[in-house]
Backbone as CSV, one residue per row, in Angstrom:
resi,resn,N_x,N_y,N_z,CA_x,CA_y,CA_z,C_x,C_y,C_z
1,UNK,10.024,-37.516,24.054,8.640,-37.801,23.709,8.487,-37.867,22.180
2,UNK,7.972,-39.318,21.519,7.579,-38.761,20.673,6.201,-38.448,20.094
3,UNK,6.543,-37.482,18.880,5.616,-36.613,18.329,4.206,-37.506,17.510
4,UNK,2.908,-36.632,17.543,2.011,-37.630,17.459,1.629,-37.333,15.744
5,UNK,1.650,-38.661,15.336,2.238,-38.822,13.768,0.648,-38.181,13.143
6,UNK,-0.594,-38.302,14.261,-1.734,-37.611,13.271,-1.303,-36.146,13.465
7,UNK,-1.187,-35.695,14.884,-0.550,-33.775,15.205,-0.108,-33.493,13.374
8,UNK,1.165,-34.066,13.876,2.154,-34.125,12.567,2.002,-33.695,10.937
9,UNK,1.076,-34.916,10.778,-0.114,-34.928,8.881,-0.407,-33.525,9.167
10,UNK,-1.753,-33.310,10.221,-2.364,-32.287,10.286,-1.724,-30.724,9.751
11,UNK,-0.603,-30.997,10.801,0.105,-29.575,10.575,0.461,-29.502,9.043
12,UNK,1.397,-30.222,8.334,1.715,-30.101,7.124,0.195,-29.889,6.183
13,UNK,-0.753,-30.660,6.496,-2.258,-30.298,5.664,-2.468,-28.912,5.813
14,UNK,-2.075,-28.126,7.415,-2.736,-27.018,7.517,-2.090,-25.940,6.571
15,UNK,-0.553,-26.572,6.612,0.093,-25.381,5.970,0.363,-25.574,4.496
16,UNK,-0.157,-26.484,4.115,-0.441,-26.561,2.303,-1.747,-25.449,2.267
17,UNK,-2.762,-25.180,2.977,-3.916,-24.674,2.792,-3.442,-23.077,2.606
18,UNK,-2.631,-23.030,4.240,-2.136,-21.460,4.354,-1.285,-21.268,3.047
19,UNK,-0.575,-21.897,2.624,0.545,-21.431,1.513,-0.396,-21.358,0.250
20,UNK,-1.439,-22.676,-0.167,-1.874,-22.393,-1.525,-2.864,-21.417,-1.401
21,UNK,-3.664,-21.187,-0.192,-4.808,-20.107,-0.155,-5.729,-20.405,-1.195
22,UNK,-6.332,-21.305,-1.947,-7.849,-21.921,-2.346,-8.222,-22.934,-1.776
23,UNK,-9.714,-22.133,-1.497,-10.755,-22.931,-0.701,-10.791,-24.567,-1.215
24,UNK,-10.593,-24.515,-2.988,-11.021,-25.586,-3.400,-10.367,-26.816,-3.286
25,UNK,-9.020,-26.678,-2.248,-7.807,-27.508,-1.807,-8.800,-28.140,-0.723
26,UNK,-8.252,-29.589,-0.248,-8.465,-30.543,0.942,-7.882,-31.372,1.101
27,UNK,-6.619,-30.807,1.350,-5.523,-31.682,1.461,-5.627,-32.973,2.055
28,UNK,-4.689,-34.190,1.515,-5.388,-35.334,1.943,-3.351,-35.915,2.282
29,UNK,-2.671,-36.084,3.300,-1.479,-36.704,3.284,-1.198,-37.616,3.967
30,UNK,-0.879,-39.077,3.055,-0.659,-40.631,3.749,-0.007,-40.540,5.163
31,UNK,-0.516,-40.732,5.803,0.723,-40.888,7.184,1.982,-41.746,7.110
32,UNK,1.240,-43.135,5.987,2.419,-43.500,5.166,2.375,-43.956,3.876
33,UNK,2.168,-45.490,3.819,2.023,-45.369,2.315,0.388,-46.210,2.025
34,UNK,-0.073,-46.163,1.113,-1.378,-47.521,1.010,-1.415,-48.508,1.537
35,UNK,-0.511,-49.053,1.223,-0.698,-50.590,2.162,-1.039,-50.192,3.510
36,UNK,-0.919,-49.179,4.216,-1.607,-49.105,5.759,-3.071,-49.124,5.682
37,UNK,-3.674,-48.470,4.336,-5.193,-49.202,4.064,-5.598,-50.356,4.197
38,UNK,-4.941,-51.062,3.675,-5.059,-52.754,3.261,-4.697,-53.365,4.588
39,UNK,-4.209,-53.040,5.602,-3.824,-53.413,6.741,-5.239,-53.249,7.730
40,UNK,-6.315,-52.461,7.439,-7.185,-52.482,8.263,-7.896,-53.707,8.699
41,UNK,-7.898,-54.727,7.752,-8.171,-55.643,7.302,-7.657,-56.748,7.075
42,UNK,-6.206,-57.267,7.561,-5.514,-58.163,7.175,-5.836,-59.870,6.281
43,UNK,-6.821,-60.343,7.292,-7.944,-61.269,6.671,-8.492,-61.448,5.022
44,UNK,-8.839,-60.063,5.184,-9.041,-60.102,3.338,-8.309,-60.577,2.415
45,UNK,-6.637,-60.481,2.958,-5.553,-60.817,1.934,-5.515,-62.454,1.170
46,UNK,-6.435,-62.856,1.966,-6.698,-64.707,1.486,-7.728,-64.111,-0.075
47,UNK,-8.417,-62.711,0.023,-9.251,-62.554,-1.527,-8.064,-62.739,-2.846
48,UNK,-6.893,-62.815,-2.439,-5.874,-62.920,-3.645,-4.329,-63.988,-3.123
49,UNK,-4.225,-64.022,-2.087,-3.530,-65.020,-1.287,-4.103,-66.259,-0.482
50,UNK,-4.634,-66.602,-1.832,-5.044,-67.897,-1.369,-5.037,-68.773,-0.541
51,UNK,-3.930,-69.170,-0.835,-2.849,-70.674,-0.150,-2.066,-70.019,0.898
52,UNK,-2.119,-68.908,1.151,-1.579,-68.379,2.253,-1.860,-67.788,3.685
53,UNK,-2.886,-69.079,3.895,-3.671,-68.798,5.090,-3.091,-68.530,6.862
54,UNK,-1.868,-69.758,6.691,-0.695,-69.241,8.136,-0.301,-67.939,7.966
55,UNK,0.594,-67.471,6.649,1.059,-66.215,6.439,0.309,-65.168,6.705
56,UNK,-1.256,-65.244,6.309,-1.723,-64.127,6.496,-2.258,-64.056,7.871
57,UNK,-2.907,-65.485,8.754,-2.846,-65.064,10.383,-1.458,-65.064,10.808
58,UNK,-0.380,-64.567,10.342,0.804,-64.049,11.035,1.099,-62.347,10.800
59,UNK,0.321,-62.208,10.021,0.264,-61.159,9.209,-0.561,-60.025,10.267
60,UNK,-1.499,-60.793,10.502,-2.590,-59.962,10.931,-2.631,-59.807,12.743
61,UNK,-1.787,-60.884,13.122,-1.121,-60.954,14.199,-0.342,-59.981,14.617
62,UNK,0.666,-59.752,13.676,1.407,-58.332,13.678,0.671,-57.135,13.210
63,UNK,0.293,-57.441,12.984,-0.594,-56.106,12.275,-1.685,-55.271,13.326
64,UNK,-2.238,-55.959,14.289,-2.823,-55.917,15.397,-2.169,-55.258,16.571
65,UNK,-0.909,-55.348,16.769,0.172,-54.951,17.404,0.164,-53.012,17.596
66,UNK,-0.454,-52.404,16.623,-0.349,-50.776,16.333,-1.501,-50.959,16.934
67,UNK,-1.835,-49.895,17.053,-3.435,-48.902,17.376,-4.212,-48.819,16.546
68,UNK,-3.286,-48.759,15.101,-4.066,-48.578,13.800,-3.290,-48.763,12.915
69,UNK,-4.180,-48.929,11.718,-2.836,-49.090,11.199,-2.299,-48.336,9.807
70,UNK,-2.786,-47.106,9.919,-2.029,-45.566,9.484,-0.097,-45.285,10.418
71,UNK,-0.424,-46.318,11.479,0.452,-46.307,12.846,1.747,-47.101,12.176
72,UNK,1.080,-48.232,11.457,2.552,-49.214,11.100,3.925,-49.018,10.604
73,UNK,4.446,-47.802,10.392,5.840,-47.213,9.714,6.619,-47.444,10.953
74,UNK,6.343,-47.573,12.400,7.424,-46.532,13.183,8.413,-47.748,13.076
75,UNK,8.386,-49.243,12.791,9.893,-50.034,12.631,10.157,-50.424,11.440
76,UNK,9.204,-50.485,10.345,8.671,-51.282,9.313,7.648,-50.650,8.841
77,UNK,7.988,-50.322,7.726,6.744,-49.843,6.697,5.853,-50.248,6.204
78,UNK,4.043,-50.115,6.017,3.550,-51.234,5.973,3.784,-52.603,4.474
79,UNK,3.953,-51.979,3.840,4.542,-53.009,2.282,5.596,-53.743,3.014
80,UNK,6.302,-53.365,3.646,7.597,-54.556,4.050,7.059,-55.467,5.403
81,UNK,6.049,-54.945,6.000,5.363,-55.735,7.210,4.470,-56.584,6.853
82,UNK,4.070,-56.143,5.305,2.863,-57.770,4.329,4.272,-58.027,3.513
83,UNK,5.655,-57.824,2.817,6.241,-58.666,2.424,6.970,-59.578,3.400
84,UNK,7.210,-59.348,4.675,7.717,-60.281,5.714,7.246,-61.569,6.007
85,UNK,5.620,-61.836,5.252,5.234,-62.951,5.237,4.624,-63.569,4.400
86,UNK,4.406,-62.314,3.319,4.126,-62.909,1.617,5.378,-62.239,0.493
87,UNK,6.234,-63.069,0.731,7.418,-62.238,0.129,7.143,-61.750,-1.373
88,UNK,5.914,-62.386,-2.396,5.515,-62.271,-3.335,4.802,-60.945,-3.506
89,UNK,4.379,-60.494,-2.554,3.521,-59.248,-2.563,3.914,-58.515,-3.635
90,UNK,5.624,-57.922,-3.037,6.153,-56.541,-4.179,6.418,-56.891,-5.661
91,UNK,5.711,-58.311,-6.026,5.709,-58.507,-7.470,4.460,-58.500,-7.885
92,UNK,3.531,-58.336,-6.947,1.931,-58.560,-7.336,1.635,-57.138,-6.606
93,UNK,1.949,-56.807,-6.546,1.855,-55.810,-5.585,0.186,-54.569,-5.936
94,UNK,0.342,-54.500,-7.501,-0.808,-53.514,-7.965,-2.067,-54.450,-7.928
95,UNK,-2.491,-55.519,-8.344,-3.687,-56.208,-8.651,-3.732,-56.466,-7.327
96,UNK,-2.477,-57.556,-6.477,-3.299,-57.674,-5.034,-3.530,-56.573,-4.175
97,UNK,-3.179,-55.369,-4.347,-3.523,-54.622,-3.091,-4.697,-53.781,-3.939
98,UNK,-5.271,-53.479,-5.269,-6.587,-53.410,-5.549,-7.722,-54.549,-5.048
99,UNK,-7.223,-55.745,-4.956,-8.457,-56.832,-5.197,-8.566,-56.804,-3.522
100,UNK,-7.467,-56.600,-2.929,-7.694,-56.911,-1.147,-8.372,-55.647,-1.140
101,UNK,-8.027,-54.544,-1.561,-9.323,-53.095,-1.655,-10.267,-53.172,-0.964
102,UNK,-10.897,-54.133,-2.656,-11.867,-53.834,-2.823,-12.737,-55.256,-1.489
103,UNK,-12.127,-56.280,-1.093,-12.146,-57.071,-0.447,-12.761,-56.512,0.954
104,UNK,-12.373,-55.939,0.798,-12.276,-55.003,2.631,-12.765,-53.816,2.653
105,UNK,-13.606,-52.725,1.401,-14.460,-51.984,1.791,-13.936,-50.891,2.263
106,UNK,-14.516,-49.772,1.579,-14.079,-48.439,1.856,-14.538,-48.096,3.481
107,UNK,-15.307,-49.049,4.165,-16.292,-48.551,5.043,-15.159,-49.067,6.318
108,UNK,-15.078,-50.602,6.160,-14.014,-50.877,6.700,-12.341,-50.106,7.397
109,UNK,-11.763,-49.434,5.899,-10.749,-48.808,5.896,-11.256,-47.353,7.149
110,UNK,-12.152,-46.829,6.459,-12.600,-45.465,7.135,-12.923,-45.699,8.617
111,UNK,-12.951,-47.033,8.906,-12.904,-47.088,10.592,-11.801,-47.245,11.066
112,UNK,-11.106,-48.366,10.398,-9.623,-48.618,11.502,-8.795,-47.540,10.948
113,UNK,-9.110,-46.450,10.029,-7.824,-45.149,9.807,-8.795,-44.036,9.993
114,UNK,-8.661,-43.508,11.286,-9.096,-42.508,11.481,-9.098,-41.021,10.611
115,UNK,-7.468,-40.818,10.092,-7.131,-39.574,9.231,-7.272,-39.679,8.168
116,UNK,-7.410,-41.304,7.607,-8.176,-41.100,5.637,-9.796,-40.950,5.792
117,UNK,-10.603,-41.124,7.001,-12.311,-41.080,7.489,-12.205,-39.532,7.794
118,UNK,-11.613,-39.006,8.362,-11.972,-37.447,8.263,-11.661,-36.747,6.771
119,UNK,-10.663,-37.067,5.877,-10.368,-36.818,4.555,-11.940,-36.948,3.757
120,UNK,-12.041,-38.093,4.017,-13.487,-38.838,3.264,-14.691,-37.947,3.571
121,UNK,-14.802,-37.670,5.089,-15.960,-37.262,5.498,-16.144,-35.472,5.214
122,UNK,-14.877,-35.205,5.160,-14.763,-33.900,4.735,-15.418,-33.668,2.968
123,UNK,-15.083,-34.767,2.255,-15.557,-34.226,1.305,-16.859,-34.701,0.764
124,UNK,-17.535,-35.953,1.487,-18.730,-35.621,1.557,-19.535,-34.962,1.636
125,UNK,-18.850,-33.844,2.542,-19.821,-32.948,2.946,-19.927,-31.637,2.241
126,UNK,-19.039,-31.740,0.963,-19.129,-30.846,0.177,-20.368,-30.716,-0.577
């Protein structure tokens, strides 16, 4: 069986809390890397990939494939699952995955990733 990759975060969050012991900690840990943000959204990637309108409905095709897509590591990590069809990405890599960001909305992200929306909502509520 395998292990459930939110269980997983959780536990390591819980036990940064137990080990550092201040309240003022809220631990926040990627399930993988950013680009699983930018994945909530695949579509957006035309805000900086223009001309790459097949690539990115192939993109988003696969991308659809997870549950979510905090989910996308278990064959392919998500940066190598958007360079598989914009091989340019990992040279643009900082401006386009800010501008697709901001493209796609914090509100956006906080729905299709469940464990960065409880991060968020947690400290709202501070």
């Amino acid at each position: 069986m395998t292990p459930d990759k939110y269980e997983q975060v959780e536990v390591l969050e819980s036990h940064l809390v137990a080990d550092i012991a201040d309240s003022r900690l809220i631990p926040y840990i990627q399930l993988h890397e950013f680009e699983a943000l930018i994945l909530s959204e695949p579509e957006k990637f035309d805000s900086y990939f223009i001309d790459k309108k097949t690539e990115i409905k192939t993109l988003e095709s696969n991308a659809a494939e997870f549950s979510s897509p905090e989910l996308v590591n278990d064959e392919v990590p998500p940066s190598k699952l958007i360079e598989k069809f914009l091989p340019n990405y990992s040279k643009v890599k900082v401006a386009a995955s800010s501008a697709i960001a901001e493209a796609i909305g914090l509100a956006t992200m906080r729905q299709a990733c469940k464990h960065f929306d409880q991060w968020i909502s947690r400290l709202e509520a501070l």
